[in-house]
C-alpha positions in Angstrom: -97.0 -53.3 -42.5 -97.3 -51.5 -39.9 -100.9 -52.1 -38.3 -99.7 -55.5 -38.5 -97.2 -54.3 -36.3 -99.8 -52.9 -33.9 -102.2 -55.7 -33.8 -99.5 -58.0 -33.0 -98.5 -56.0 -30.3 -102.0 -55.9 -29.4 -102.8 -59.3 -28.8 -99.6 -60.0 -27.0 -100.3 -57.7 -24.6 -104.1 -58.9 -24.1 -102.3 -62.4 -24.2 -100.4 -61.6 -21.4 -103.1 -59.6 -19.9 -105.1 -62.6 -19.8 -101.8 -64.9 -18.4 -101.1 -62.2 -15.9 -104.9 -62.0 -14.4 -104.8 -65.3 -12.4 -101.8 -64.6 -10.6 -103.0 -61.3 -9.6 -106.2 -62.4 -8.2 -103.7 -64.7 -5.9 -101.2 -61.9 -5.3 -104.4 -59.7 -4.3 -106.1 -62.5 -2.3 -104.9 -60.9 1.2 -105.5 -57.1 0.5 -108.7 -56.7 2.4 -107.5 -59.9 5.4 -107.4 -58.5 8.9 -105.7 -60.6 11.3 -107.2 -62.9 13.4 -108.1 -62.1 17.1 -106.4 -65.1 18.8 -102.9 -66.1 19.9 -100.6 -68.2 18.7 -97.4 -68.6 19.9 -94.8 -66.4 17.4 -95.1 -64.0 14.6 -92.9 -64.6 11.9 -91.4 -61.9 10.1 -89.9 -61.7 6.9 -87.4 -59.7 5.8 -86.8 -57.0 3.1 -84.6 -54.6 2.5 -82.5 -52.5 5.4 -81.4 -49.1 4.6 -77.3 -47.8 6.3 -78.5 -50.7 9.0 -81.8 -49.9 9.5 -85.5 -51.3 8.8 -86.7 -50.1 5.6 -89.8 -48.2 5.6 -91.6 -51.2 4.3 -89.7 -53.4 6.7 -90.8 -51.3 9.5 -94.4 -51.8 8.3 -94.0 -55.6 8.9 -92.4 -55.0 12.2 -95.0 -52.7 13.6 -97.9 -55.6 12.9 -95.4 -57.7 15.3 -95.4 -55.0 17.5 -99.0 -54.8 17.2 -99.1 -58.6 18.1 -96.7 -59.3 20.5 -98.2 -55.8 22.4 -101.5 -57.6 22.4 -100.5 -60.5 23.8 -101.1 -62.4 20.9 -97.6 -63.4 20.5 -95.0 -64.4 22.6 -92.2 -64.4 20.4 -91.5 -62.8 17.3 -89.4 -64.7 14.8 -87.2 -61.9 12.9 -86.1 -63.6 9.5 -83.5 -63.0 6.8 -80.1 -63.2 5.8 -76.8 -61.0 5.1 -77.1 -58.5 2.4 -75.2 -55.4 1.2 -75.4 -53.8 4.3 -72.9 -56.4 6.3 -75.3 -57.2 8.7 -78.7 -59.5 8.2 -82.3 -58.1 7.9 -82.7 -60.3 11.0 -79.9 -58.5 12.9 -81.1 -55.2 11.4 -84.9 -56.2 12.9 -83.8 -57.3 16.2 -82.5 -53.8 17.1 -85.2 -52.0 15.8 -87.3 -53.9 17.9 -85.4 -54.1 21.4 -85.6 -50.2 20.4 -89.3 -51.1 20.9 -89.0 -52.2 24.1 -89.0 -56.2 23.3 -86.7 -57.4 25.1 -84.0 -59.9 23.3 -85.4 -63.2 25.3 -88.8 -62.5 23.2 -86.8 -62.4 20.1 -85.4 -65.3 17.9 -83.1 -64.9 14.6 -82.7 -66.3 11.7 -79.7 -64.9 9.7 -79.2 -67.5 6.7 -82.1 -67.0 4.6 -81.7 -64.9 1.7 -85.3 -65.6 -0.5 -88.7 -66.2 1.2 -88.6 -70.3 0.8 -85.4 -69.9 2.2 -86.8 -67.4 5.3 -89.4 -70.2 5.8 -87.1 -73.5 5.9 -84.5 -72.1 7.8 -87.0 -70.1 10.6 -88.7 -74.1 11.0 -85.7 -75.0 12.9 -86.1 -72.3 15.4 -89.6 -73.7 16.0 -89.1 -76.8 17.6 -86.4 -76.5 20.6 -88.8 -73.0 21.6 -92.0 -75.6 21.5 -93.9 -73.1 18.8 -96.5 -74.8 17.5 -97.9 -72.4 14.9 -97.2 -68.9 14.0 -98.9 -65.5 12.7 -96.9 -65.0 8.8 -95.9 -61.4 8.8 -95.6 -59.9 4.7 -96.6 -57.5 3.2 -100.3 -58.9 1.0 -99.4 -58.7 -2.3 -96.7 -61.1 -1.1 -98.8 -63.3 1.3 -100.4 -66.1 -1.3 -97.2 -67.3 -2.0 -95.2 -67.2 1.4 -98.5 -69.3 3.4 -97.9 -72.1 0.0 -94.6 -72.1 1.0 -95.3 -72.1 5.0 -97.2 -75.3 4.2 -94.5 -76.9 1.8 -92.2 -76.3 4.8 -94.6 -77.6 7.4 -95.5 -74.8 9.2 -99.1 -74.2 10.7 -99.1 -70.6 9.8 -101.9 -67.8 9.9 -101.8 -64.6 7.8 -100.5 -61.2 9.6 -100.7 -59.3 6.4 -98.9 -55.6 5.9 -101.5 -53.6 4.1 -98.7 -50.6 3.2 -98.8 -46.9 2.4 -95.2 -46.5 1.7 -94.7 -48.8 -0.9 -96.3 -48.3 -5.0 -98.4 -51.7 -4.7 -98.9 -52.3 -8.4 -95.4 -52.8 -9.2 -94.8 -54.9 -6.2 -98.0 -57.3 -6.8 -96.8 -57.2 -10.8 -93.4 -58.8 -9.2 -95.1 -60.9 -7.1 -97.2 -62.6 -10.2 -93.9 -63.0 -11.8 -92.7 -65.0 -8.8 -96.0 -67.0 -8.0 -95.4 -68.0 -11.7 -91.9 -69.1 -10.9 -92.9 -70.7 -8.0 -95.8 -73.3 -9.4 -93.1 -74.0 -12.1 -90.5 -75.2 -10.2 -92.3 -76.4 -7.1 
Protein backbone atom coordinates (compact mmCIF):
# COMPACT_ATOMS: atom_id res chain seq x y z
CA UNK A 1 0.00 0.00 0.00
CA UNK A 2 2.34 2.11 0.49
CA UNK A 3 4.68 2.26 -2.73
CA UNK A 4 1.40 2.89 -4.25
CA UNK A 5 1.49 5.72 -2.09
CA UNK A 6 4.88 6.80 -3.47
CA UNK A 7 4.34 6.35 -7.01
CA UNK A 8 1.36 8.29 -6.92
CA UNK A 9 3.06 10.98 -5.35
CA UNK A 10 5.55 10.49 -8.00
CA UNK A 11 3.78 11.12 -10.99
CA UNK A 12 1.93 14.00 -9.55
CA UNK A 13 4.82 15.67 -8.98
CA UNK A 14 6.45 14.88 -12.58
CA UNK A 15 2.76 15.80 -13.70
CA UNK A 16 3.16 19.09 -12.37
CA UNK A 17 6.71 19.23 -13.22
CA UNK A 18 5.89 18.86 -16.69
CA UNK A 19 2.65 21.60 -16.30
CA UNK A 20 5.01 23.93 -14.47
CA UNK A 21 7.96 23.85 -17.25
CA UNK A 22 6.13 26.02 -19.87
CA UNK A 23 5.44 28.77 -17.71
CA UNK A 24 8.92 28.82 -16.41
CA UNK A 25 10.52 29.07 -19.73
CA UNK A 26 8.05 32.36 -20.02
CA UNK A 27 8.84 33.59 -16.49
CA UNK A 28 12.69 33.04 -17.42
CA UNK A 29 12.33 34.58 -20.90
CA UNK A 30 13.92 38.03 -19.70
CA UNK A 31 16.80 36.73 -17.42
CA UNK A 32 19.61 37.29 -19.72
CA UNK A 33 17.66 40.77 -21.73
CA UNK A 34 19.79 43.90 -21.37
CA UNK A 35 17.98 46.97 -22.12
CA UNK A 36 18.00 48.61 -25.18
CA UNK A 37 20.30 51.63 -26.03
CA UNK A 38 17.73 54.09 -27.30
CA UNK A 39 15.28 56.57 -25.74
CA UNK A 40 11.90 56.58 -25.37
CA UNK A 41 10.02 58.92 -23.63
CA UNK A 42 9.21 57.41 -19.79
CA UNK A 43 10.20 54.43 -17.74
CA UNK A 44 7.52 52.86 -16.06
CA UNK A 45 8.00 51.41 -12.80
CA UNK A 46 6.09 49.01 -11.00
CA UNK A 47 5.66 48.74 -7.66
CA UNK A 48 6.33 46.18 -4.77
CA UNK A 49 6.57 46.24 -1.52
CA UNK A 50 7.73 49.49 0.79
CA UNK A 51 9.26 48.83 4.13
CA UNK A 52 8.19 51.73 7.49
CA UNK A 53 7.75 54.10 4.09
CA UNK A 54 10.57 53.23 2.23
CA UNK A 55 11.55 51.31 -1.11
CA UNK A 56 12.07 47.82 -0.47
CA UNK A 57 15.33 46.41 -1.38
CA UNK A 58 13.84 44.92 -4.41
CA UNK A 59 11.96 48.04 -5.09
CA UNK A 60 14.98 49.99 -5.02
CA UNK A 61 16.46 47.53 -7.65
CA UNK A 62 13.67 48.66 -10.02
CA UNK A 63 14.20 52.27 -9.19
CA UNK A 64 17.96 52.34 -9.79
CA UNK A 65 17.37 50.89 -13.56
CA UNK A 66 15.16 54.26 -13.74
CA UNK A 67 17.83 55.98 -12.42
CA UNK A 68 20.05 54.36 -14.72
CA UNK A 69 17.69 55.54 -17.62
CA UNK A 70 16.55 58.73 -16.87
CA UNK A 71 20.62 59.56 -15.87
CA UNK A 72 21.34 58.52 -19.43
CA UNK A 73 19.08 60.49 -21.06
CA UNK A 74 17.11 57.81 -22.13
CA UNK A 75 14.14 58.84 -20.31
CA UNK A 76 12.55 61.85 -19.68
CA UNK A 77 10.12 60.83 -17.23
CA UNK A 78 9.85 58.12 -15.00
CA UNK A 79 6.30 56.85 -14.31
CA UNK A 80 6.33 55.61 -10.52
CA UNK A 81 3.31 53.06 -10.12
CA UNK A 82 1.31 51.51 -7.41
CA UNK A 83 -1.35 51.90 -4.96
CA UNK A 84 -1.94 52.29 -0.94
CA UNK A 85 -0.86 49.33 1.05
CA UNK A 86 -0.19 48.64 4.73
CA UNK A 87 2.10 51.27 5.03
CA UNK A 88 -0.66 54.35 4.62
CA UNK A 89 1.10 55.77 1.94
CA UNK A 90 1.30 54.27 -1.96
CA UNK A 91 4.35 52.45 -3.41
CA UNK A 92 4.10 55.36 -5.80
CA UNK A 93 4.31 57.98 -3.01
CA UNK A 94 6.91 55.86 -1.33
CA UNK A 95 9.07 55.81 -4.96
CA UNK A 96 8.65 59.48 -5.64
CA UNK A 97 10.73 60.39 -2.49
CA UNK A 98 13.19 57.96 -2.85
CA UNK A 99 13.87 59.31 -6.06
CA UNK A 100 13.69 63.29 -5.65
CA UNK A 101 16.35 61.88 -2.86
CA UNK A 102 18.04 61.03 -6.14
CA UNK A 103 18.16 64.20 -7.35
CA UNK A 104 15.01 63.89 -9.99
CA UNK A 105 13.34 66.54 -9.53
CA UNK A 106 9.28 66.17 -9.04
CA UNK A 107 8.48 67.77 -12.65
CA UNK A 108 10.35 64.51 -14.15
CA UNK A 109 8.14 62.47 -12.06
CA UNK A 110 4.47 61.23 -12.56
CA UNK A 111 2.27 59.03 -10.04
CA UNK A 112 0.03 56.62 -10.12
CA UNK A 113 -1.42 55.75 -6.63
CA UNK A 114 -4.63 53.52 -7.44
CA UNK A 115 -3.21 50.40 -8.76
CA UNK A 116 -2.93 47.64 -6.44
CA UNK A 117 -1.95 44.36 -8.88
CA UNK A 118 0.28 44.70 -12.08
CA UNK A 119 -2.90 44.80 -14.70
CA UNK A 120 -4.13 47.29 -12.48
CA UNK A 121 -0.34 49.33 -12.40
CA UNK A 122 -0.64 49.08 -16.21
CA UNK A 123 -4.39 50.46 -16.91
CA UNK A 124 -4.32 53.02 -14.55
CA UNK A 125 -0.39 54.47 -15.50
CA UNK A 126 -2.16 54.61 -19.50
CA UNK A 127 -4.00 57.54 -18.47
CA UNK A 128 -0.97 59.43 -17.41
CA UNK A 129 0.35 58.76 -20.92
CA UNK A 130 -1.60 60.82 -22.99
CA UNK A 131 -2.09 64.52 -21.52
CA UNK A 132 2.21 64.16 -20.99
CA UNK A 133 2.34 63.19 -25.03
CA UNK A 134 4.33 59.67 -24.07
CA UNK A 135 4.27 57.68 -26.77
CA UNK A 136 6.05 54.55 -25.57
CA UNK A 137 7.79 53.63 -22.43
CA UNK A 138 10.76 51.37 -21.08
CA UNK A 139 8.64 48.50 -18.57
CA UNK A 140 10.64 48.53 -15.38
CA UNK A 141 10.16 44.63 -13.25
CA UNK A 142 11.96 42.62 -12.04
CA UNK A 143 12.48 39.38 -15.10
CA UNK A 144 10.98 36.68 -13.70
CA UNK A 145 8.06 39.06 -13.68
CA UNK A 146 8.58 40.69 -17.13
CA UNK A 147 6.65 38.05 -19.63
CA UNK A 148 3.56 38.68 -18.09
CA UNK A 149 3.60 42.55 -17.29
CA UNK A 150 4.71 43.44 -21.46
CA UNK A 151 1.29 40.81 -22.29
CA UNK A 152 -0.46 42.93 -20.16
CA UNK A 153 1.30 46.38 -21.52
CA UNK A 154 -0.13 45.24 -24.79
CA UNK A 155 -3.70 44.25 -23.54
CA UNK A 156 -3.71 47.85 -22.18
CA UNK A 157 -2.24 49.44 -25.25
CA UNK A 158 0.87 50.42 -24.35
CA UNK A 159 4.03 50.41 -26.73
CA UNK A 160 6.32 49.16 -24.06
CA UNK A 161 10.04 47.88 -24.15
CA UNK A 162 11.58 45.69 -21.46
CA UNK A 163 13.85 47.48 -18.57
CA UNK A 164 14.28 44.27 -16.73
CA UNK A 165 15.63 44.05 -12.88
CA UNK A 166 18.09 41.24 -12.90
CA UNK A 167 18.18 41.12 -8.74
CA UNK A 168 20.68 39.99 -6.06
CA UNK A 169 18.51 40.64 -3.19
CA UNK A 170 15.75 38.62 -3.86
CA UNK A 171 15.74 34.21 -3.78
CA UNK A 172 14.57 34.08 -7.66
CA UNK A 173 13.30 30.59 -7.69
CA UNK A 174 10.54 31.19 -5.36
CA UNK A 175 9.60 34.46 -7.03
CA UNK A 176 9.66 32.91 -10.73
CA UNK A 177 7.65 29.64 -9.03
CA UNK A 178 5.00 32.57 -8.12
CA UNK A 179 5.20 34.12 -11.14
CA UNK A 180 4.27 30.66 -13.18
CA UNK A 181 1.44 30.48 -10.83
CA UNK A 182 0.20 33.86 -11.98
CA UNK A 183 1.07 33.65 -15.75
CA UNK A 184 -1.23 30.55 -15.33
CA UNK A 185 -3.94 32.73 -13.80
CA UNK A 186 -3.42 35.19 -16.18
CA UNK A 187 -4.05 33.04 -19.71
CA UNK A 188 -7.14 31.72 -17.76
CA UNK A 189 -8.94 34.59 -17.15
CA UNK A 190 -7.64 36.87 -19.86
Amino acid sequence: MKKRWLWSGVILCLIFALLIIPFWVQASRYDDVRVADHPRDAALVLGAALWDSQPSPALRERLQMALSLYHKGQVQWIICSGGVGDDGISEAEGMKRYLMEQGVPPKDLLLEEESTNTKENLQYSKKLLKPNDIQNIYLVTHDYHMYRSLALARQAGIRAEPAPVHSSVLFTPYYKARECLSIIKYRLTK
